[in-house]
C-alpha positions in Angstrom: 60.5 103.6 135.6 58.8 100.5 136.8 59.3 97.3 135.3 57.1 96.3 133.6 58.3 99.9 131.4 62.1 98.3 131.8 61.1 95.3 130.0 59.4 97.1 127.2 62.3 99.4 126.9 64.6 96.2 126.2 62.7 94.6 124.0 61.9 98.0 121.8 65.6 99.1 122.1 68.6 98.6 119.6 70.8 95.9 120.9 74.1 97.7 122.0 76.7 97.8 119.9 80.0 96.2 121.0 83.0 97.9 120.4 85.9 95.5 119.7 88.8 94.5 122.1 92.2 96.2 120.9 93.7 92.8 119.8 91.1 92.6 117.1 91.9 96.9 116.2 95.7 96.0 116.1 95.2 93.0 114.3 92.8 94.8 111.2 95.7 97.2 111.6 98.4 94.5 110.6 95.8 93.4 108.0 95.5 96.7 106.5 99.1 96.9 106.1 99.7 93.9 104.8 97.1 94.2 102.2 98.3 97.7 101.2 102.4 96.5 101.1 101.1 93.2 98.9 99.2 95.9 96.5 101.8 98.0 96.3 104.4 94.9 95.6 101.7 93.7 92.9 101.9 96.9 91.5 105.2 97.7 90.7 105.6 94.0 89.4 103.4 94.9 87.0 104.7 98.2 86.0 108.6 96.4 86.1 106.8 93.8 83.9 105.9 96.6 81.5 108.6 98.8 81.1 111.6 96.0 82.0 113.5 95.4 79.0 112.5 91.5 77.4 115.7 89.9 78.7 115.4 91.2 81.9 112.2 88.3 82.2 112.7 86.1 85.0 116.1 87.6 85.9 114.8 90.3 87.9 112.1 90.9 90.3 111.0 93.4 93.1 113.2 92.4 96.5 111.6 95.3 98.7 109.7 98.6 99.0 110.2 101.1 101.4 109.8 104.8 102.0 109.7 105.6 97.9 112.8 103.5 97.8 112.2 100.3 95.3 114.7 97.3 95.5 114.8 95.3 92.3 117.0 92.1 93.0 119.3 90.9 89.5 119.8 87.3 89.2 123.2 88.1 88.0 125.7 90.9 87.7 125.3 91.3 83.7 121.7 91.9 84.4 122.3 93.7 87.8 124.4 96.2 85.4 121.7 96.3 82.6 119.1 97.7 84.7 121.9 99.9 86.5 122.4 102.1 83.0 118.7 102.2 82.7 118.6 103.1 85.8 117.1 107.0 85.0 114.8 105.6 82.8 112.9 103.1 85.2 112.7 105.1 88.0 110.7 107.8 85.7 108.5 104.8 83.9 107.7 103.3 87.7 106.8 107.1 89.5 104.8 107.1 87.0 103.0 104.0 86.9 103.2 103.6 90.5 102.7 106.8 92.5 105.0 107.2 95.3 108.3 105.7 93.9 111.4 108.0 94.7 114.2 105.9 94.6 115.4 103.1 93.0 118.1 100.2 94.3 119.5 97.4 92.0 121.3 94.5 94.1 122.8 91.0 93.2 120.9 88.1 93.9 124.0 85.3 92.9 123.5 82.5 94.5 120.6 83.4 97.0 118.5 83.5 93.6 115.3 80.5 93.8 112.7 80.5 91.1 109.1 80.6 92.1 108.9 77.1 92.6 111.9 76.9 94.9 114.5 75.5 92.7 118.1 77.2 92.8 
């Protein structure tokens, strides 16, 4: 190949594709998960927001999600042992509504409880 058939080659060619550093891979991959663990969260506030009794509203709310294992957090221990005795119940309304719910956990909030805008 002489030059003058290099140059023509460059100009006529695709320009080559870069493949991204691993800091960018591993931070899509933090991105991805975050994105999936916020859905999820959204989720199952929704279905909780559906099947939660009215007087649970504002007194409990999803603390945590992990391995099928949903952890609603009770503002106080009458509420806490409201959801307890309904506890068959929810878990069968929220595998439903949310796929990959296996376990439900019901914990105390007391005096760690904030509302939304940061208020005790």
């Amino acid at each position: 190949m002489n030059e003058n058939q290099y140059r023509h080659l460059l100009t006529n060619s695709a320009p080559p594709r870069l493949r991204p550093v691993l800091a960018d891979e591993i931070a899509a991959g933090f991105v991805r998960q975050a994105a999936q663990r916020l859905r999820r969260r959204e989720a199952l506030e929704r279905a909780l927001e559906q099947i939660g009794e009215p007087g649970w509203r504002g007194a409990v709310r999803v603390a945590g999600y992990a391995d099928g294992m949903v952890c609603l957090e009770a503002r106080d221990e009458p509420t806490a042992a409201a959801i307890t005795s309904a506890r068959g119940r929810l878990l069968r309304e929220l595998s439903a509504l949310v796929p990959g719910v296996r376990a439900l956990e019901v914990v105390v909030a007391g005096a760690r409880w904030t509302d939304d805008d940061g208020a005790a």
